[in-house]
C-alpha atoms as an extended CHARMM CRD file, in Angstrom:
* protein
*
       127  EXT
         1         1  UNK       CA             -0.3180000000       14.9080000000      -48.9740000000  PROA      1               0.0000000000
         2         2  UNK       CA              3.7720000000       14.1800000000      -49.2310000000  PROA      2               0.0000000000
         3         3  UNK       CA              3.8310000000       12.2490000000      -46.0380000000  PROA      3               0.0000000000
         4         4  UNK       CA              0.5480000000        9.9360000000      -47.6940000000  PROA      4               0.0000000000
         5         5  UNK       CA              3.1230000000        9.9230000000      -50.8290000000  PROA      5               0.0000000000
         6         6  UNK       CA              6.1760000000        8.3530000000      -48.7330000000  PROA      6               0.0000000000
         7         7  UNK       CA              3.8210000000        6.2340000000      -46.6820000000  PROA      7               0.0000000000
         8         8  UNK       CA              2.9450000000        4.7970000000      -50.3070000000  PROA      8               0.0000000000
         9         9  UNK       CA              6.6310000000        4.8610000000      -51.3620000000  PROA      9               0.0000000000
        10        10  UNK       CA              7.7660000000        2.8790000000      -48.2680000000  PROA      10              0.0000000000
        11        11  UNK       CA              4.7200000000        0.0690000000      -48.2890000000  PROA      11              0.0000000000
        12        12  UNK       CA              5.6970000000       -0.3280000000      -52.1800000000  PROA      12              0.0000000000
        13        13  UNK       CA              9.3390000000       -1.1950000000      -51.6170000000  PROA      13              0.0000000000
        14        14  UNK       CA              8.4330000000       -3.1390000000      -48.4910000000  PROA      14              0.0000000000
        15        15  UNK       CA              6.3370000000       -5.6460000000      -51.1880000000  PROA      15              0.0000000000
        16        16  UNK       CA              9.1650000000       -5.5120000000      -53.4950000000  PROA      16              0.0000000000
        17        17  UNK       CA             11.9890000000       -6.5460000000      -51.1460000000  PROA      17              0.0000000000
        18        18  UNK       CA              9.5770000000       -9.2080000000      -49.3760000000  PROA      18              0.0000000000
        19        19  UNK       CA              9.0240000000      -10.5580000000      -52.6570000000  PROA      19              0.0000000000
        20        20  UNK       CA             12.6890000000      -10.4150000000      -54.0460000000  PROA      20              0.0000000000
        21        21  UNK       CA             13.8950000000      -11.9570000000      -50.7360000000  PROA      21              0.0000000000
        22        22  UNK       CA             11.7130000000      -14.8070000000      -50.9060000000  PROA      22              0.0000000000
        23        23  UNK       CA             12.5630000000      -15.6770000000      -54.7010000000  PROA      23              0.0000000000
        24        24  UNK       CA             16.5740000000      -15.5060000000      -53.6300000000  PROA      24              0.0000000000
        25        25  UNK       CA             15.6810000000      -17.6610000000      -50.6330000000  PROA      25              0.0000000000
        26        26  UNK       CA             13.5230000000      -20.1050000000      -52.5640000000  PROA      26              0.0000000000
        27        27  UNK       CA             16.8910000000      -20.2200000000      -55.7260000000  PROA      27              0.0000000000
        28        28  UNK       CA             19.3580000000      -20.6700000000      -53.3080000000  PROA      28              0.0000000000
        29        29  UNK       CA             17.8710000000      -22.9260000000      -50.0320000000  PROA      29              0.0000000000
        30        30  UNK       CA             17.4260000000      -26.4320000000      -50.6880000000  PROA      30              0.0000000000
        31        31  UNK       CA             14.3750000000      -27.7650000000      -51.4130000000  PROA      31              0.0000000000
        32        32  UNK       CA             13.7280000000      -29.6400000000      -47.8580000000  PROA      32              0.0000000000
        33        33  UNK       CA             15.1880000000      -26.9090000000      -45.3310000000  PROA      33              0.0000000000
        34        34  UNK       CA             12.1570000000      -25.2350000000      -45.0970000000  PROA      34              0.0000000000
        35        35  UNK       CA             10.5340000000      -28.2010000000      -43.9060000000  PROA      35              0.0000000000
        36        36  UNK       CA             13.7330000000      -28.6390000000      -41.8150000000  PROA      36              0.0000000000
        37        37  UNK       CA             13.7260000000      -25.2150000000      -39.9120000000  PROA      37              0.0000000000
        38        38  UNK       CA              9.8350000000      -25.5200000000      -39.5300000000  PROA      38              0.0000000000
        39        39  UNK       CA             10.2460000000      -28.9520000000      -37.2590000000  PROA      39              0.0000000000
        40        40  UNK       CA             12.8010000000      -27.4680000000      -35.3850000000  PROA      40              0.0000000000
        41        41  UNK       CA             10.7770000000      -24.2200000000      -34.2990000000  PROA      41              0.0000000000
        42        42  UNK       CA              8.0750000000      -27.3620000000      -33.5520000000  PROA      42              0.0000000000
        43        43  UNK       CA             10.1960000000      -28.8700000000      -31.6150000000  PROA      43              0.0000000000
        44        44  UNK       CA             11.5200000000      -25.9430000000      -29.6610000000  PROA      44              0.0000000000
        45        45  UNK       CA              8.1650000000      -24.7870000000      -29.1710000000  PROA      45              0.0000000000
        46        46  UNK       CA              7.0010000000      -28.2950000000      -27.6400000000  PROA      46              0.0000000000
        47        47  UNK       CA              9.9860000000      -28.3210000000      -25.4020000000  PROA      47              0.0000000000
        48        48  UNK       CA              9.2290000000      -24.6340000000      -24.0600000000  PROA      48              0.0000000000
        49        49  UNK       CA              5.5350000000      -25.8140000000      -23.5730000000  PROA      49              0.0000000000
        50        50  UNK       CA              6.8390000000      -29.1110000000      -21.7740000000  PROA      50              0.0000000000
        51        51  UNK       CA              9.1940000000      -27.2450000000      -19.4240000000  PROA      51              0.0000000000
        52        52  UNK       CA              6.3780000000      -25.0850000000      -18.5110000000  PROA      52              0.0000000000
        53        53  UNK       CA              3.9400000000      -28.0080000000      -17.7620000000  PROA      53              0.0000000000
        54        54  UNK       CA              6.7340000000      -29.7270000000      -15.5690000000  PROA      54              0.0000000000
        55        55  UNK       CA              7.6490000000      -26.5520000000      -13.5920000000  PROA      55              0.0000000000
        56        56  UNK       CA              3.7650000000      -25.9000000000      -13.0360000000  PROA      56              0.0000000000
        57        57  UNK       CA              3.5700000000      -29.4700000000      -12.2050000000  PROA      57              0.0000000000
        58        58  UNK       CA              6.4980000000      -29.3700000000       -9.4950000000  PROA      58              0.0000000000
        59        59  UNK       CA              4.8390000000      -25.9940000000       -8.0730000000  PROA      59              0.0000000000
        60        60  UNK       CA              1.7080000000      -27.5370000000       -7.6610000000  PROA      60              0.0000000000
        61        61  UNK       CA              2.9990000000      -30.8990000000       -5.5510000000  PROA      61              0.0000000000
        62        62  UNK       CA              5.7620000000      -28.8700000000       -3.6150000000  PROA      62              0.0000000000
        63        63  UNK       CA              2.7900000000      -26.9480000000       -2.5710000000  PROA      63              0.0000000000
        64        64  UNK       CA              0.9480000000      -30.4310000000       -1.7480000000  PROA      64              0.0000000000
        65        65  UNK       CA              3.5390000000      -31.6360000000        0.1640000000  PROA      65              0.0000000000
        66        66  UNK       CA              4.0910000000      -28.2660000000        2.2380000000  PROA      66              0.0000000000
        67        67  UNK       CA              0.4060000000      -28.4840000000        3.0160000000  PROA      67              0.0000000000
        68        68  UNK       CA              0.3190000000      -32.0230000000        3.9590000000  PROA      68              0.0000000000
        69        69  UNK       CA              3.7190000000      -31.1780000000        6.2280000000  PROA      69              0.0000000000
        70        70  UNK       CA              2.5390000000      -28.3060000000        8.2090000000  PROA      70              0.0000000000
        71        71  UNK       CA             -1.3050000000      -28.0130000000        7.2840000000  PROA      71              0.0000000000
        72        72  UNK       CA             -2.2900000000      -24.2330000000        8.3620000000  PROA      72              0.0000000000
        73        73  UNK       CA              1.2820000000      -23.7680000000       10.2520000000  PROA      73              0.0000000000
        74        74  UNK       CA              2.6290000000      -20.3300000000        9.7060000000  PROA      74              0.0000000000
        75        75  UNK       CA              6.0170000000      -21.2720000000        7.9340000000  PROA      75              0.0000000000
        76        76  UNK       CA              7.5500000000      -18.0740000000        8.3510000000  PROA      76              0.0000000000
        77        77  UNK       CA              6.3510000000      -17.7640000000       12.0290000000  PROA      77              0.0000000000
        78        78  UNK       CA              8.1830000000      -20.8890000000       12.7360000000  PROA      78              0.0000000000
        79        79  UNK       CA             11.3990000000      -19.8030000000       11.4320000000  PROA      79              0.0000000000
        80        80  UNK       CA             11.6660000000      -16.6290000000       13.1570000000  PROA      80              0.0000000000
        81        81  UNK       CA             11.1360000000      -18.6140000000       16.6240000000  PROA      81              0.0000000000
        82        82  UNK       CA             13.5670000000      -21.3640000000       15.9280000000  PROA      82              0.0000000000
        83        83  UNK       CA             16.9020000000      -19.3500000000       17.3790000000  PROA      83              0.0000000000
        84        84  UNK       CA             14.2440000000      -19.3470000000       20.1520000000  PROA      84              0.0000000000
        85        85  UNK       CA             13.3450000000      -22.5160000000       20.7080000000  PROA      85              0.0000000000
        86        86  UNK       CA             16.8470000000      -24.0860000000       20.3060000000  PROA      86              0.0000000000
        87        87  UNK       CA             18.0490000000      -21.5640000000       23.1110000000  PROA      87              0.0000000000
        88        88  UNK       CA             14.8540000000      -23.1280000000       25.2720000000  PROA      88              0.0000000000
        89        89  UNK       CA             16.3200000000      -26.8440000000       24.4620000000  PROA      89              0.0000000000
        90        90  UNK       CA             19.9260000000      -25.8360000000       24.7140000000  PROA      90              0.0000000000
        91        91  UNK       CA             18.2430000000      -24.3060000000       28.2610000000  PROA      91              0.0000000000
        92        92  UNK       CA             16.7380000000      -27.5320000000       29.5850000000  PROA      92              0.0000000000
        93        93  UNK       CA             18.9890000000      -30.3920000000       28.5530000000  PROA      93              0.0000000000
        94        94  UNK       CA             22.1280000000      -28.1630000000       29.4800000000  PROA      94              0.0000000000
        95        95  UNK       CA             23.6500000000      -28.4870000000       26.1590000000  PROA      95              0.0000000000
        96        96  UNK       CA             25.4720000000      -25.4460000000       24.8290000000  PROA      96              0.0000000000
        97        97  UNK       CA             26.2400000000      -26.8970000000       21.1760000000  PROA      97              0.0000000000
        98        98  UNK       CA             29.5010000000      -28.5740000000       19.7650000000  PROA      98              0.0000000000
        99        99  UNK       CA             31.6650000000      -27.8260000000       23.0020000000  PROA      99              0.0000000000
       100       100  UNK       CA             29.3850000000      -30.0610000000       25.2850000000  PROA      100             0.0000000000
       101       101  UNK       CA             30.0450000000      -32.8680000000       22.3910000000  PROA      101             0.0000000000
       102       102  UNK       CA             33.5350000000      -32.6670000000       22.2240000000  PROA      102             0.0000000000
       103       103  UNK       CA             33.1610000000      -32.8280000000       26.6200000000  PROA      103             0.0000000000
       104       104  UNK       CA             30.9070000000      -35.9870000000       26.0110000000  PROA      104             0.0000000000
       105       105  UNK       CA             33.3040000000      -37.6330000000       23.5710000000  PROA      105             0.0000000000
       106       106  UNK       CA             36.4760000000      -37.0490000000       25.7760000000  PROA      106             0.0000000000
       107       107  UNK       CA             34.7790000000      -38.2480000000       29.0110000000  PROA      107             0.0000000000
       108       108  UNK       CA             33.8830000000      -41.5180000000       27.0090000000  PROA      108             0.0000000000
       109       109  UNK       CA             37.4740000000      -41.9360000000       26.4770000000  PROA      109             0.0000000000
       110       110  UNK       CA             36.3940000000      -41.4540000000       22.6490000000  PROA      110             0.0000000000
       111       111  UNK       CA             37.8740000000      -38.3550000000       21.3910000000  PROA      111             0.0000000000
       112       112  UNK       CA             41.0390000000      -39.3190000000       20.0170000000  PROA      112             0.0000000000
       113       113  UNK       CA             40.1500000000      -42.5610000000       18.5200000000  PROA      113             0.0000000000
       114       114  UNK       CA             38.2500000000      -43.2470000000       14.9420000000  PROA      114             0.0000000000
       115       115  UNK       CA             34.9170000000      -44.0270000000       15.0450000000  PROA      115             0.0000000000
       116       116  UNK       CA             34.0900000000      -47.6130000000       13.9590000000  PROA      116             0.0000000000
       117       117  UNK       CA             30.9930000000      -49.9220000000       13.4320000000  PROA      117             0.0000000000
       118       118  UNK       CA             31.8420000000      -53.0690000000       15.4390000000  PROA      118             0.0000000000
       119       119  UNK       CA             29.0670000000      -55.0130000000       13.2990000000  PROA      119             0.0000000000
       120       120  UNK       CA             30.5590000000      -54.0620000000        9.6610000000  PROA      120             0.0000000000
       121       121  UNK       CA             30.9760000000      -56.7380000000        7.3540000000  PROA      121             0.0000000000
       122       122  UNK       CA             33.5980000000      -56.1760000000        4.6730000000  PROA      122             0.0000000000
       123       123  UNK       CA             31.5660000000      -59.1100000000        2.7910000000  PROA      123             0.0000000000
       124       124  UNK       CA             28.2280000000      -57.7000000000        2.8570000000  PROA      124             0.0000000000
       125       125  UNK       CA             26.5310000000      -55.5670000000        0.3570000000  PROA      125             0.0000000000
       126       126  UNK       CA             25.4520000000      -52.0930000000        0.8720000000  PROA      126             0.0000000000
       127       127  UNK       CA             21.9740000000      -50.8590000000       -0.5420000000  PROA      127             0.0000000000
């Protein structure tokens, strides 16, 4: 029976202090900033919900294109035999990597000058 008592106690001075609040908030806001705050939560929650439909959105084509790239192709199967596969390339064209470039360049006689495009035109425009 006392805890029913304070139960009662507690929802009555909930109601009061609701009430009081809202008759110091309505005496002291301006008459507009109600309509004010209520457009912004709008507008926040429009943004939120637009965010939401443009990350589904990019999920959904990245997935597209990914299909339409590799079809049924095991992605993760393909990384994991990459090192593999380069070694096989690297194997068969007798290229080692970076050191067999720098070889290349020097035996062209083109390792110590700059690299230039003979057919650059200073006077045309670049798109």
């Amino acid at each position: 029976m006392r805890q029913l008592f304070w139960v009662g106690v507690g929802v009555a001075l909930t109601v009061v202090v609701v009430r009081q609040g809202r008759r110091v908030v309505a005496q002291y806001v301006p008459a507009g900033s109600g309509d004010a705050v209520e457009g912004a939560v709008r507008l926040g929650r429009a943004l939120r919900d637009a965010r939401a439909d443009f990350r589904t959105g990019v999920a959904e084509r990245e997935a597209e294109l990914l299909e339409a790239l590799v079809g049924d192709v095991d992605v993760d199967a393909l990384r994991a035999a990459a090192p593999r596969h380069r070694a096989e390339l690297r194997e068969a064209f007798g290229r080692s990597g970076r050191d067999d470039l720098a070889r290349d360049l020097s035996a062209r006689g083109w390792a110590d000058a700059p690299t230039t495009d003979p057919d650059d035109d200073a006077q045309a425009p670049f798109f």
